[in-house]
mmJSON file of the N, C-alpha and C atoms, coordinates in Angstrom:
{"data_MODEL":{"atom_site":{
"group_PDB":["ATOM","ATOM","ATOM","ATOM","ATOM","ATOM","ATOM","ATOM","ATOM","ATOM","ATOM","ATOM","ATOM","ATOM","ATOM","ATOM","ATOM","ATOM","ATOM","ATOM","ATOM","ATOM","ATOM","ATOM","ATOM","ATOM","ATOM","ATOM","ATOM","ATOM","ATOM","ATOM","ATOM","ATOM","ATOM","ATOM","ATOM","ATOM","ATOM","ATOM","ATOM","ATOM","ATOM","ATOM","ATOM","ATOM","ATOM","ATOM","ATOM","ATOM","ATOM","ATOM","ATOM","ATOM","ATOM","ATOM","ATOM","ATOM","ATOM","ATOM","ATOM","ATOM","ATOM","ATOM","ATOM","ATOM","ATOM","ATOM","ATOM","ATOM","ATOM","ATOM","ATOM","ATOM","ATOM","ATOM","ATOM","ATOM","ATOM","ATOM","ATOM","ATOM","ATOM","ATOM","ATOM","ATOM","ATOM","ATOM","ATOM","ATOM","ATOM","ATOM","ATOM","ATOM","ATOM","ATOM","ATOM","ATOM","ATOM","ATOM","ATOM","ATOM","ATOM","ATOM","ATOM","ATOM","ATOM","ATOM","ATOM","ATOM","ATOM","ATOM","ATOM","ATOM","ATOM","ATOM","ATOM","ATOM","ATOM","ATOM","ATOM","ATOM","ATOM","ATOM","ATOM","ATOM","ATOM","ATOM","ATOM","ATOM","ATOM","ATOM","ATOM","ATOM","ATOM","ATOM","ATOM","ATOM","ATOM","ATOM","ATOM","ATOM","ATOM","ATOM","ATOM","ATOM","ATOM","ATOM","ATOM","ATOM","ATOM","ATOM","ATOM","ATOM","ATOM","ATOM","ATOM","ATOM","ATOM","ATOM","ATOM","ATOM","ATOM","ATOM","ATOM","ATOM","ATOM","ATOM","ATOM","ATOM","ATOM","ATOM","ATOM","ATOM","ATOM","ATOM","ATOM","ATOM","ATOM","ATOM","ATOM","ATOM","ATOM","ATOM","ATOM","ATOM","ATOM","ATOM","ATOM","ATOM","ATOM","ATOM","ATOM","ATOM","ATOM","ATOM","ATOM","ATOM","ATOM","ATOM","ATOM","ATOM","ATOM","ATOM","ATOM","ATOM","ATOM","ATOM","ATOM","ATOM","ATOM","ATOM","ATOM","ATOM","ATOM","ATOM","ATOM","ATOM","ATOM","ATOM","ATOM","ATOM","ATOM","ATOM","ATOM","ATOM","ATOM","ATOM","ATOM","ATOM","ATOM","ATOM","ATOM","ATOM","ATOM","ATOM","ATOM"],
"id":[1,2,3,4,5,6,7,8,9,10,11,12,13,14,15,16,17,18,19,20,21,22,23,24,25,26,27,28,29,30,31,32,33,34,35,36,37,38,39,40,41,42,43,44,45,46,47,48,49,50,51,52,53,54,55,56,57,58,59,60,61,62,63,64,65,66,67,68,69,70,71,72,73,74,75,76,77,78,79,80,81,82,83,84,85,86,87,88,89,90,91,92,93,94,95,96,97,98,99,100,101,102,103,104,105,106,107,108,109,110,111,112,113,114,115,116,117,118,119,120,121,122,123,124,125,126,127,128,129,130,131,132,133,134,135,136,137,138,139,140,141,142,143,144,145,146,147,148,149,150,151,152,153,154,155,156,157,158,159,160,161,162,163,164,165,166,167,168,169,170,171,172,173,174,175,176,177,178,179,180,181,182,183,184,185,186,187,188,189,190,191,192,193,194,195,196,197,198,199,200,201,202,203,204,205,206,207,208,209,210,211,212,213,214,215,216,217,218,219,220,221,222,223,224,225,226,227,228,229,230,231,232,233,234,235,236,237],
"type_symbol":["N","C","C","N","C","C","N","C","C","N","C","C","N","C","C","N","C","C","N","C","C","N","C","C","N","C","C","N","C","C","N","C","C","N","C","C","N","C","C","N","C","C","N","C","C","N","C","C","N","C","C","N","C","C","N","C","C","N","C","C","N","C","C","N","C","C","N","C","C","N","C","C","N","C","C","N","C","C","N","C","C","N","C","C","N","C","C","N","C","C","N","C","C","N","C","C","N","C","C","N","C","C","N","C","C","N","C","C","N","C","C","N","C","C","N","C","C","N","C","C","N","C","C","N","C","C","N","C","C","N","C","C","N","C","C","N","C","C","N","C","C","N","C","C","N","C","C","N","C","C","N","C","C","N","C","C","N","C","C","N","C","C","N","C","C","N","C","C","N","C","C","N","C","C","N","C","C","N","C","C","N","C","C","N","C","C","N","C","C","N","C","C","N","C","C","N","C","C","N","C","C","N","C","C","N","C","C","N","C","C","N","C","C","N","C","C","N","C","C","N","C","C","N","C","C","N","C","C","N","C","C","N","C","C","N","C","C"],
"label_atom_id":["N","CA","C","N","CA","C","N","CA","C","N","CA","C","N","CA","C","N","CA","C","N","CA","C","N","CA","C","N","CA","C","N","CA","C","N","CA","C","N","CA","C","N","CA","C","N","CA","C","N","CA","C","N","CA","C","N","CA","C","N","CA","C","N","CA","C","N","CA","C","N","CA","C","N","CA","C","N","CA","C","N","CA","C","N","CA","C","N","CA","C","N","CA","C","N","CA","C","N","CA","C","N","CA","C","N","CA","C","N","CA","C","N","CA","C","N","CA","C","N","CA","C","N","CA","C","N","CA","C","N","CA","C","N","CA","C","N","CA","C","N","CA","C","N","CA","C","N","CA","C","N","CA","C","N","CA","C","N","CA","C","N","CA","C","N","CA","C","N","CA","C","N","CA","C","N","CA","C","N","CA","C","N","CA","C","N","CA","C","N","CA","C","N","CA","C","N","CA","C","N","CA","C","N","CA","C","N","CA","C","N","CA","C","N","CA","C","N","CA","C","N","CA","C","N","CA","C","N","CA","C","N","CA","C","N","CA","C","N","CA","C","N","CA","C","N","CA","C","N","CA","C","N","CA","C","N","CA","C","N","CA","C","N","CA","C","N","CA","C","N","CA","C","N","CA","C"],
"label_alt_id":[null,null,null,null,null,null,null,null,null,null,null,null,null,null,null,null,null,null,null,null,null,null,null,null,null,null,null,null,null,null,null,null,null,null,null,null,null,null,null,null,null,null,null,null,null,null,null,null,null,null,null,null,null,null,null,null,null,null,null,null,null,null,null,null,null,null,null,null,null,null,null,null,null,null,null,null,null,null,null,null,null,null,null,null,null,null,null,null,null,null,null,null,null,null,null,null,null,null,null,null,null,null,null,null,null,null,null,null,null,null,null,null,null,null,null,null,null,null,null,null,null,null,null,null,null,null,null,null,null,null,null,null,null,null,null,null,null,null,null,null,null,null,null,null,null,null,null,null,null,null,null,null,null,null,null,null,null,null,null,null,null,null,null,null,null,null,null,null,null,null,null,null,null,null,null,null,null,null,null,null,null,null,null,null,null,null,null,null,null,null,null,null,null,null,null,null,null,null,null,null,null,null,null,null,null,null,null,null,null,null,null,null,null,null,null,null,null,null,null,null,null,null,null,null,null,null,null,null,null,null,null,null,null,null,null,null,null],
"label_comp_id":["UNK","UNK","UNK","UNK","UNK","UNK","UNK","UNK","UNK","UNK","UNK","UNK","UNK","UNK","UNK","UNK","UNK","UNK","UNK","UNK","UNK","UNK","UNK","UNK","UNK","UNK","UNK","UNK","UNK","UNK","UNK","UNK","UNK","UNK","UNK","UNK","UNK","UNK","UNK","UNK","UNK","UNK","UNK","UNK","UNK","UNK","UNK","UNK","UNK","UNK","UNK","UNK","UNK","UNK","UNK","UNK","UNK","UNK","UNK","UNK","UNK","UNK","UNK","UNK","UNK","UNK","UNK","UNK","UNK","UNK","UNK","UNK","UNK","UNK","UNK","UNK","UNK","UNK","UNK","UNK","UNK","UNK","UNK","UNK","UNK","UNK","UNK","UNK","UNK","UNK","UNK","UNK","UNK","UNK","UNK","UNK","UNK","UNK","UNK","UNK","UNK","UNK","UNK","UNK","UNK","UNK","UNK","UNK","UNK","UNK","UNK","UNK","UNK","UNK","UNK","UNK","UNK","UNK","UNK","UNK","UNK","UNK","UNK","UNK","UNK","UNK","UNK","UNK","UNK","UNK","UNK","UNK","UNK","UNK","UNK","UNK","UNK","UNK","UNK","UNK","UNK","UNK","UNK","UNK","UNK","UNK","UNK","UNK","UNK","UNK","UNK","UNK","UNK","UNK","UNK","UNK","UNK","UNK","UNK","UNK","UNK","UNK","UNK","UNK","UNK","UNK","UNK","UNK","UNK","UNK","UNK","UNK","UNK","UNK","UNK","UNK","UNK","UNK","UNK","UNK","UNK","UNK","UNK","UNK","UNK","UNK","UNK","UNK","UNK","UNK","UNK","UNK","UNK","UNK","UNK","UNK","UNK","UNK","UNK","UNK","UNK","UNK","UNK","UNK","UNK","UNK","UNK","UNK","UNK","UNK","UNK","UNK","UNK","UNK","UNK","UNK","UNK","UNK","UNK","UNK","UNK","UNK","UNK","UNK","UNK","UNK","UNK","UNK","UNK","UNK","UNK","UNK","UNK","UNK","UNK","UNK","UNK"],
"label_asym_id":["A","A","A","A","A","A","A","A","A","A","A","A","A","A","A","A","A","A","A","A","A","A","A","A","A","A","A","A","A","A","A","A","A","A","A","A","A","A","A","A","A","A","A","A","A","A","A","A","A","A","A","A","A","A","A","A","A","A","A","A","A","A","A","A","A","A","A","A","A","A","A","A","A","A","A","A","A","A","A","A","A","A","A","A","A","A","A","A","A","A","A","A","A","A","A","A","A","A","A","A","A","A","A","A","A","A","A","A","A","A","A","A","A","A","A","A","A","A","A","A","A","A","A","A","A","A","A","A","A","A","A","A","A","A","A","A","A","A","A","A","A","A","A","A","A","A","A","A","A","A","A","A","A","A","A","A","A","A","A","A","A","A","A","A","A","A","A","A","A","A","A","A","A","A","A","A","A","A","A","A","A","A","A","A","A","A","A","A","A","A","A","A","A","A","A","A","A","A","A","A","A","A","A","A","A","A","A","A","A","A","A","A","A","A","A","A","A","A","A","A","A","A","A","A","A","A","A","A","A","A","A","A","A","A","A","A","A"],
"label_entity_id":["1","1","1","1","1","1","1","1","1","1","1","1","1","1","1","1","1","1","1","1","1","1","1","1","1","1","1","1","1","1","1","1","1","1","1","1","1","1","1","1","1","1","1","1","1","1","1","1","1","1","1","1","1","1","1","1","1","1","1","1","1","1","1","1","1","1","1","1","1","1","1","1","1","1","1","1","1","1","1","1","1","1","1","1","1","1","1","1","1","1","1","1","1","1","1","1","1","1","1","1","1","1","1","1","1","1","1","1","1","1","1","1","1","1","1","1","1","1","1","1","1","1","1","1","1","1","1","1","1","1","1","1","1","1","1","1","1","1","1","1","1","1","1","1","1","1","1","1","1","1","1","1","1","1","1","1","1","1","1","1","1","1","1","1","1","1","1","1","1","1","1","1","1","1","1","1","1","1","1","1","1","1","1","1","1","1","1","1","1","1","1","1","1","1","1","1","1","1","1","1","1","1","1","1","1","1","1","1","1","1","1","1","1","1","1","1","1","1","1","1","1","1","1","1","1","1","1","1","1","1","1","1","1","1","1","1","1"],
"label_seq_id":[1,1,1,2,2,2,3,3,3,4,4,4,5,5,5,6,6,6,7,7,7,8,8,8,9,9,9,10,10,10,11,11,11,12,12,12,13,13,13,14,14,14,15,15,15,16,16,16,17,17,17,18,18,18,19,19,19,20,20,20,21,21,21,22,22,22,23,23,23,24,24,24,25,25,25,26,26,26,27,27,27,28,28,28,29,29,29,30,30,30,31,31,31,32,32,32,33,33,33,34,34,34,35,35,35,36,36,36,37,37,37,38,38,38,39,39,39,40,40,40,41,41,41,42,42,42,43,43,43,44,44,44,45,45,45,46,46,46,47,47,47,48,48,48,49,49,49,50,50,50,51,51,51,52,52,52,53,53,53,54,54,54,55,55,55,56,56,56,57,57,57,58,58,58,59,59,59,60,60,60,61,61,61,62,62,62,63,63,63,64,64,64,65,65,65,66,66,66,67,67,67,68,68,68,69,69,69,70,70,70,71,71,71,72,72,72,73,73,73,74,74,74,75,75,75,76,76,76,77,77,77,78,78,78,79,79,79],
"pdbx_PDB_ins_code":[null,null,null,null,null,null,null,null,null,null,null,null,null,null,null,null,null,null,null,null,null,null,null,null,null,null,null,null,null,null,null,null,null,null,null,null,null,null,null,null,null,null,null,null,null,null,null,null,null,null,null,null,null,null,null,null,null,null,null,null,null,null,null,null,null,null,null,null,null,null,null,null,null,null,null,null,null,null,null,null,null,null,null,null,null,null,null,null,null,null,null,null,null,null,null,null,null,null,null,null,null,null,null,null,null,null,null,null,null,null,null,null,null,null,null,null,null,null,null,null,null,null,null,null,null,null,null,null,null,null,null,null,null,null,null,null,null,null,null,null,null,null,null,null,null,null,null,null,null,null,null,null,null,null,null,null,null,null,null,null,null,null,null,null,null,null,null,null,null,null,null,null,null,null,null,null,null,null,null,null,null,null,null,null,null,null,null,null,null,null,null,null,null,null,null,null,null,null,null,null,null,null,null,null,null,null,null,null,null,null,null,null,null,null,null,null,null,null,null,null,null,null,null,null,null,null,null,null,null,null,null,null,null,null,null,null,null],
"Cartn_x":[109.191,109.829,110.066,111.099,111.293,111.199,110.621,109.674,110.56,111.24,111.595,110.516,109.295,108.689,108.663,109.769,109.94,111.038,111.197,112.69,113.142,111.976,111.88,110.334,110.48,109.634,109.498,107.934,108.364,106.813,107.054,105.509,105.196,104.058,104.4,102.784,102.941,101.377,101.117,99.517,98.696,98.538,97.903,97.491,97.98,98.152,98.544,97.476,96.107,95.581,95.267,96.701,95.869,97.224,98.294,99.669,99.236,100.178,100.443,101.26,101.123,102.448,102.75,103.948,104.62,105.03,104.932,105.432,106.36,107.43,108.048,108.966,108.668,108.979,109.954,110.842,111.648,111.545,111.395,111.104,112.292,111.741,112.952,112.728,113.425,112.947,111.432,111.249,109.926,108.766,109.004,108.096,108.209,106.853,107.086,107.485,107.546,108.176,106.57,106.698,105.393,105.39,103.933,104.296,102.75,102.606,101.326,101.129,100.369,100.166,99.423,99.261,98.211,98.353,96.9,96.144,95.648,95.679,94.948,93.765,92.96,92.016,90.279,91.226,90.49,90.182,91.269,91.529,89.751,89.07,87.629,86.571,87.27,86.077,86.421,88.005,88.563,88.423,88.593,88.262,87.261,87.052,85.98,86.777,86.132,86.967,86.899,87.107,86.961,88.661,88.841,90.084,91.291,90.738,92.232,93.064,92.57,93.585,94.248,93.733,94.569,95.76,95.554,96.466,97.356,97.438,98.016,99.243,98.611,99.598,99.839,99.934,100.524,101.841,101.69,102.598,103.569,102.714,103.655,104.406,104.221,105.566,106.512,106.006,106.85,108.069,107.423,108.942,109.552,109.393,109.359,110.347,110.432,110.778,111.737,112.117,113.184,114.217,113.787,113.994,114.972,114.855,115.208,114.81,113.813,113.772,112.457,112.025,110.812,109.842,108.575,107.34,106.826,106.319,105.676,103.559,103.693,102.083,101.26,101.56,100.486,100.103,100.971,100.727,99.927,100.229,99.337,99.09,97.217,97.142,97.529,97.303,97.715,96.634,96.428,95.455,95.87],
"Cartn_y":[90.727,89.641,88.501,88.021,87.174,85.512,84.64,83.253,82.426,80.922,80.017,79.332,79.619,78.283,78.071,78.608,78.605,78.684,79.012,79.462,81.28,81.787,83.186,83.961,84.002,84.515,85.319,85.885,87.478,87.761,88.257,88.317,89.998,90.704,92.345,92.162,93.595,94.225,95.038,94.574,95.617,96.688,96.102,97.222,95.886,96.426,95.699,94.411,94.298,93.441,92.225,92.749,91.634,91.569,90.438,90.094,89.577,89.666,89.184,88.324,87.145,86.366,86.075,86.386,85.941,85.105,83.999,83.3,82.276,82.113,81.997,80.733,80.158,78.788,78.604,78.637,78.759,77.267,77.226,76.061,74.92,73.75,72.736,71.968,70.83,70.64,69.374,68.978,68.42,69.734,70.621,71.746,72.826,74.25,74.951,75.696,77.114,78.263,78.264,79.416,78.924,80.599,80.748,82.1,81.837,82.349,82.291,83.518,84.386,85.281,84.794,85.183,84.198,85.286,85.36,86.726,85.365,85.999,85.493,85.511,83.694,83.578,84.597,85.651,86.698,87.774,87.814,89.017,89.768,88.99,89.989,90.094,89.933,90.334,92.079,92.504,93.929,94.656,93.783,94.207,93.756,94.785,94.402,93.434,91.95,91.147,91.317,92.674,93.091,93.836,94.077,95.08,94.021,92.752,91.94,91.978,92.118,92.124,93.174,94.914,95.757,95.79,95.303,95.451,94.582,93.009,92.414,92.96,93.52,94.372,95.723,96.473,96.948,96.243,95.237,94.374,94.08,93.381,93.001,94.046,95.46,96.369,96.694,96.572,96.915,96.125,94.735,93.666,93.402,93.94,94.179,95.351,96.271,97.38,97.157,96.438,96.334,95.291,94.732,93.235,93.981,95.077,95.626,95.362,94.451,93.663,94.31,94.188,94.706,93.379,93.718,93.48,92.968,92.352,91.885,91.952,93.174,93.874,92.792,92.118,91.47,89.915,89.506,88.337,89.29,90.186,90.621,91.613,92.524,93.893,94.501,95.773,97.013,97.952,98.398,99.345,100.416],
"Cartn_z":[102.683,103.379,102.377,102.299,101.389,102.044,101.08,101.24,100.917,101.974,100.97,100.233,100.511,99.501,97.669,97.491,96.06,95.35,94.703,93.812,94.292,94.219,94.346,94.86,96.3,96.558,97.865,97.858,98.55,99.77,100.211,100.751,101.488,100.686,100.383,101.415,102.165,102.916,102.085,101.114,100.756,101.617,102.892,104.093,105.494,106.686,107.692,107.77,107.396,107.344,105.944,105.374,103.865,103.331,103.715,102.843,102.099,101.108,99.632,99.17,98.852,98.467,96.921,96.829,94.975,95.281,94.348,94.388,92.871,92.886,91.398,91.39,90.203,90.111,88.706,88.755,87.905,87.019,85.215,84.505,84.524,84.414,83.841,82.796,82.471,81.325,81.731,82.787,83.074,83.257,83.807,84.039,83.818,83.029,82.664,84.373,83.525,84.954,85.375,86.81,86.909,88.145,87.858,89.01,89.891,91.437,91.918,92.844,92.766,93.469,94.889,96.072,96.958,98.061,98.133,99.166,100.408,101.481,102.789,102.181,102.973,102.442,103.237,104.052,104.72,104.095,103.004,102.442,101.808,101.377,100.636,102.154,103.274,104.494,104.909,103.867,104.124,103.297,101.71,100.445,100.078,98.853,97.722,96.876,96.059,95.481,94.405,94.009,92.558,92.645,94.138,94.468,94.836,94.511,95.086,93.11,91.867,90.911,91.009,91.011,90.991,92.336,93.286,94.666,94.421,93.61,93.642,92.047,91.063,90.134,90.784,91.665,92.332,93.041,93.617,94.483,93.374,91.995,91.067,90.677,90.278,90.004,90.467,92.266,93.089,93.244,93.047,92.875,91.525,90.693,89.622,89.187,89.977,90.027,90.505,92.0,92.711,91.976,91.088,90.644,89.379,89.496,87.957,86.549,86.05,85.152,84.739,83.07,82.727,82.894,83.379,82.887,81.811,81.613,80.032,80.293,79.963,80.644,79.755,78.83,78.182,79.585,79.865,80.739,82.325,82.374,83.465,83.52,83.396,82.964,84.021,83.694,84.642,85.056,86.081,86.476,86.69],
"occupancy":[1.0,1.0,1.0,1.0,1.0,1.0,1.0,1.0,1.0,1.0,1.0,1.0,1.0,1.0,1.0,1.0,1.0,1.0,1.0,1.0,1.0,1.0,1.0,1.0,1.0,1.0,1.0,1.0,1.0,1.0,1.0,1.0,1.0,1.0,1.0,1.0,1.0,1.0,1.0,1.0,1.0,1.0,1.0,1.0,1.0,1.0,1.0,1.0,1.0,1.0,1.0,1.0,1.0,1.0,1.0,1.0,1.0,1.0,1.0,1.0,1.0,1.0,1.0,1.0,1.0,1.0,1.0,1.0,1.0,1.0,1.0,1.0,1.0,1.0,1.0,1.0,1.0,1.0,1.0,1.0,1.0,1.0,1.0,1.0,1.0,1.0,1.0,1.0,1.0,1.0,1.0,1.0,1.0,1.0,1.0,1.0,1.0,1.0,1.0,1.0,1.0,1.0,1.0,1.0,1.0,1.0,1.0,1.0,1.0,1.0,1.0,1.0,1.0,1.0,1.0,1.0,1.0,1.0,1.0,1.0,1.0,1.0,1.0,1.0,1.0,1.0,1.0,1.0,1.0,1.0,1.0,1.0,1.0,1.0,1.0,1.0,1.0,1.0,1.0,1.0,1.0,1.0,1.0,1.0,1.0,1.0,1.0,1.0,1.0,1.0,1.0,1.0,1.0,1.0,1.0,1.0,1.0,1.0,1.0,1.0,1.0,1.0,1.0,1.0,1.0,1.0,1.0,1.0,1.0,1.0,1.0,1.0,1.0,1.0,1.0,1.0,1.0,1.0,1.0,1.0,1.0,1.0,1.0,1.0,1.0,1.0,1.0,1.0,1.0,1.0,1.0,1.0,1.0,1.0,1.0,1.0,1.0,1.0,1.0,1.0,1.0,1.0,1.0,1.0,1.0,1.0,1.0,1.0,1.0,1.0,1.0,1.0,1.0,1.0,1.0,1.0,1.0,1.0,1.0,1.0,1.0,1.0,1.0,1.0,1.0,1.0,1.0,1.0,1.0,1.0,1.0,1.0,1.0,1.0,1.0,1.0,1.0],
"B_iso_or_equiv":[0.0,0.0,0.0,0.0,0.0,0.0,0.0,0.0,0.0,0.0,0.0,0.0,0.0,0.0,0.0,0.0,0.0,0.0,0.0,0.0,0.0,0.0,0.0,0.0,0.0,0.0,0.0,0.0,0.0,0.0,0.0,0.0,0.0,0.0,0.0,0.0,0.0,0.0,0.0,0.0,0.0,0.0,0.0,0.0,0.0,0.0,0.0,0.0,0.0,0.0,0.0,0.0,0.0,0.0,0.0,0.0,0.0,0.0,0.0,0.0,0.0,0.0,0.0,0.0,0.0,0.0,0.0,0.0,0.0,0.0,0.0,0.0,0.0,0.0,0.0,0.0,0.0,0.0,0.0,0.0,0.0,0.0,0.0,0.0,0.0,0.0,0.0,0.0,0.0,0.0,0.0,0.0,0.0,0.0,0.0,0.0,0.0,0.0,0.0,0.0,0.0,0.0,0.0,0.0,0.0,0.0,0.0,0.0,0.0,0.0,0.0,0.0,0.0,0.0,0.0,0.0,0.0,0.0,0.0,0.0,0.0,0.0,0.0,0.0,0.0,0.0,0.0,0.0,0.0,0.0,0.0,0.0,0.0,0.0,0.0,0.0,0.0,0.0,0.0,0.0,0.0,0.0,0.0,0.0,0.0,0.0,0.0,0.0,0.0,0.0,0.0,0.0,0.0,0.0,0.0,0.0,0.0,0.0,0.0,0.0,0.0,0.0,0.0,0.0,0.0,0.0,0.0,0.0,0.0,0.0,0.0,0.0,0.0,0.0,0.0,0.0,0.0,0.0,0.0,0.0,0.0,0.0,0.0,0.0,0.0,0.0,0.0,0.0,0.0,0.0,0.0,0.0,0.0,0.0,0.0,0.0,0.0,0.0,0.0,0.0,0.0,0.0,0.0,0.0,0.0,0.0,0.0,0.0,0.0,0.0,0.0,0.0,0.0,0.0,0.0,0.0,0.0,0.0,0.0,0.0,0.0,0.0,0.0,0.0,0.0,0.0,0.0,0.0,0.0,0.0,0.0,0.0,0.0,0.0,0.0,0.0,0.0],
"pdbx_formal_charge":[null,null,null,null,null,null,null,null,null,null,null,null,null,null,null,null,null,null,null,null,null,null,null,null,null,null,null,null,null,null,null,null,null,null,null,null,null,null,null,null,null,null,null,null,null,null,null,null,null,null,null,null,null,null,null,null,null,null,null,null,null,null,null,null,null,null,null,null,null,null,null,null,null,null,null,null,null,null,null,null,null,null,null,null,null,null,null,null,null,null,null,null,null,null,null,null,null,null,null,null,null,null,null,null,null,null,null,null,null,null,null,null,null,null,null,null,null,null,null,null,null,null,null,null,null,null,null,null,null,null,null,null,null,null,null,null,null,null,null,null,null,null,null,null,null,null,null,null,null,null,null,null,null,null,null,null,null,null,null,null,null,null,null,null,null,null,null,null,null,null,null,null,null,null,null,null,null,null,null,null,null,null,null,null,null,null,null,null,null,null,null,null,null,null,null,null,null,null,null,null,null,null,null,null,null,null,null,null,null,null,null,null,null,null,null,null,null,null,null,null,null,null,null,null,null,null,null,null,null,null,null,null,null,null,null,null,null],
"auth_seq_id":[1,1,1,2,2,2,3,3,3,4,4,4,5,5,5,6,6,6,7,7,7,8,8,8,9,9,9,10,10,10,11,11,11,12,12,12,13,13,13,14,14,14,15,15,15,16,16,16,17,17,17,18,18,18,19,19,19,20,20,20,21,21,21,22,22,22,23,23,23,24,24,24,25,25,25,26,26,26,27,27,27,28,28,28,29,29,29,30,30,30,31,31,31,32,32,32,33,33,33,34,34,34,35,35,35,36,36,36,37,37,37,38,38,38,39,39,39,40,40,40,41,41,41,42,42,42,43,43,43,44,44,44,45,45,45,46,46,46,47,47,47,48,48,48,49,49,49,50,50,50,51,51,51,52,52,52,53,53,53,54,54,54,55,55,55,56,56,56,57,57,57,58,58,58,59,59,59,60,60,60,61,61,61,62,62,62,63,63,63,64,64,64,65,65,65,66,66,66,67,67,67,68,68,68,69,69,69,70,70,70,71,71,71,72,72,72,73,73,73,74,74,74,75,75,75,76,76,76,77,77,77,78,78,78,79,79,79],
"auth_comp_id":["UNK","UNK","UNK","UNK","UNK","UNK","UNK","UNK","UNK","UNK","UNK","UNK","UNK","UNK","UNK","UNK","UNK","UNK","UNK","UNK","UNK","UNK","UNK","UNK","UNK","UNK","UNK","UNK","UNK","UNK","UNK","UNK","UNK","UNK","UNK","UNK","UNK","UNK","UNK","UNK","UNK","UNK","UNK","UNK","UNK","UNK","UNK","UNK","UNK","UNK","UNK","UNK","UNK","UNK","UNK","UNK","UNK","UNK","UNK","UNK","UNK","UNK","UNK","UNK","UNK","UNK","UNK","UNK","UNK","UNK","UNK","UNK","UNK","UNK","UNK","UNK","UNK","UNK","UNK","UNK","UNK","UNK","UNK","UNK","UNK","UNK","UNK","UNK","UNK","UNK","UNK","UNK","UNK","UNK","UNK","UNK","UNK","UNK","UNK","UNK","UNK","UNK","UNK","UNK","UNK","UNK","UNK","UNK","UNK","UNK","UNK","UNK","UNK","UNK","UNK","UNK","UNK","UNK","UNK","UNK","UNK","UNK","UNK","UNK","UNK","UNK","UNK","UNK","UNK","UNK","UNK","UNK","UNK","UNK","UNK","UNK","UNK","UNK","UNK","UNK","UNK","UNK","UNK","UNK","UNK","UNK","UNK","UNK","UNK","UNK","UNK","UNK","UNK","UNK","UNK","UNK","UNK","UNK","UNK","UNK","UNK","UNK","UNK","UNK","UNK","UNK","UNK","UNK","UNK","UNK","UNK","UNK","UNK","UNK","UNK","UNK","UNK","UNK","UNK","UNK","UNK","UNK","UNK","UNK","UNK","UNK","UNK","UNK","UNK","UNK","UNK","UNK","UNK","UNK","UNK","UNK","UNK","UNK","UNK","UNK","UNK","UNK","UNK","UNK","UNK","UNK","UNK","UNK","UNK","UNK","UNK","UNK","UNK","UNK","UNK","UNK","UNK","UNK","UNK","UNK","UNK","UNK","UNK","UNK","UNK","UNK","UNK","UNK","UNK","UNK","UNK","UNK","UNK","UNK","UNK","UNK","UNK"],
"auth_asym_id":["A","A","A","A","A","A","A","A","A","A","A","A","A","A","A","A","A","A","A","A","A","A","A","A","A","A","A","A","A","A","A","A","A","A","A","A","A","A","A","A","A","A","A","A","A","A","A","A","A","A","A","A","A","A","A","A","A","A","A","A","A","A","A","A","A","A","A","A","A","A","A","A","A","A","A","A","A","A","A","A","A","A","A","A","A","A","A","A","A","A","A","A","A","A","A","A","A","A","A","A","A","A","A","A","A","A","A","A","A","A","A","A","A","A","A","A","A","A","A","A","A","A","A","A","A","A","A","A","A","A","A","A","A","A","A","A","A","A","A","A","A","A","A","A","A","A","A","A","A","A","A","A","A","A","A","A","A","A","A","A","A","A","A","A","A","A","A","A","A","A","A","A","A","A","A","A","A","A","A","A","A","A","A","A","A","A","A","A","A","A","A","A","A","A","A","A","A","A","A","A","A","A","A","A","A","A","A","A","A","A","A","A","A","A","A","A","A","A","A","A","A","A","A","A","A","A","A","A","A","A","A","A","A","A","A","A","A"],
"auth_atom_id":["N","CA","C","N","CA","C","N","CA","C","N","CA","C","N","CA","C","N","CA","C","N","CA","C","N","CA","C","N","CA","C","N","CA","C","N","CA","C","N","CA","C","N","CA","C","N","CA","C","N","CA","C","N","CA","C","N","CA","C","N","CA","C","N","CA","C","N","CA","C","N","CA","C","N","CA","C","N","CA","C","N","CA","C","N","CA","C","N","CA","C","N","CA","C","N","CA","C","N","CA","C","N","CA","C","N","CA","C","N","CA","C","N","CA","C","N","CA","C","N","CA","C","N","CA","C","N","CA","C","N","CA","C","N","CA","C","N","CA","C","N","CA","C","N","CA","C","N","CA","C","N","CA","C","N","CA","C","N","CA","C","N","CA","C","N","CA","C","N","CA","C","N","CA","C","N","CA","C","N","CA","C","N","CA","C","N","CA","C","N","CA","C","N","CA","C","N","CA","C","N","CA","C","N","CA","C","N","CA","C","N","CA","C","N","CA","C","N","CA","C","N","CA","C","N","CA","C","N","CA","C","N","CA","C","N","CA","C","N","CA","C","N","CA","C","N","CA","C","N","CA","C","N","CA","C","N","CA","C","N","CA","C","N","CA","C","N","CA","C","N","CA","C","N","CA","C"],
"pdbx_PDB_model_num":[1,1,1,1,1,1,1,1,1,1,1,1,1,1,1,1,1,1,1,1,1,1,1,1,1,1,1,1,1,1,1,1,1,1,1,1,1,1,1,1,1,1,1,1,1,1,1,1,1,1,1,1,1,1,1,1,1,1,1,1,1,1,1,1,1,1,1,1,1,1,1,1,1,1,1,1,1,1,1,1,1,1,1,1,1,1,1,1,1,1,1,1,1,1,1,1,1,1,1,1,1,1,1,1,1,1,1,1,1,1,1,1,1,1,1,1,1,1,1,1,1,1,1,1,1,1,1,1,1,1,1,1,1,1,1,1,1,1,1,1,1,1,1,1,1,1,1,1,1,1,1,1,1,1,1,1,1,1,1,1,1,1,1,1,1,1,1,1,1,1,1,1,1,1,1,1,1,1,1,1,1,1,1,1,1,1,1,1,1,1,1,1,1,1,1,1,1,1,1,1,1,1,1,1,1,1,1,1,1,1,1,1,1,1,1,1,1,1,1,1,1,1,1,1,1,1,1,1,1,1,1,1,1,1,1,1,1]
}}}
């Protein structure tokens, strides 16, 4: 589902109980670009909070993928 609260953003279901929000802030010359991932603050009563980085780089390929555009795996690892 796509978010106005940003320049570019999206909001993906890990599982029916735990959305995911991207969120992307495109730079100017006062501010760098800027990106925020943001899980419900419910999300570790479903998960283990060791399991919210890999679910959330999951989410990231997927828009990533659709987005057509590569990745730069050094700014965010991969599982």
């Amino acid at each position: 589902m796509k978010l106005p609260w940003s320049d570019v953003g999206y909001e993906l279901r890990a599982f029916a109980c735990i959305p995911i929000r991207f969120l992307f802030w495109e730079g100017d010359e006062e501010f760098p670009a800027q990106a925020n991932v943001l899980f419900d603050a419910g999300a570790t009563d479903f998960i283990h909070g060791e399991s919210v980085v890999p679910i959330a780089s999951v989410g990231l390929d997927k828009i990533v993928r659709a987005a057509g555009v590569r990745r730069d795996r050094s700014a965010f690892p991969v599982f």
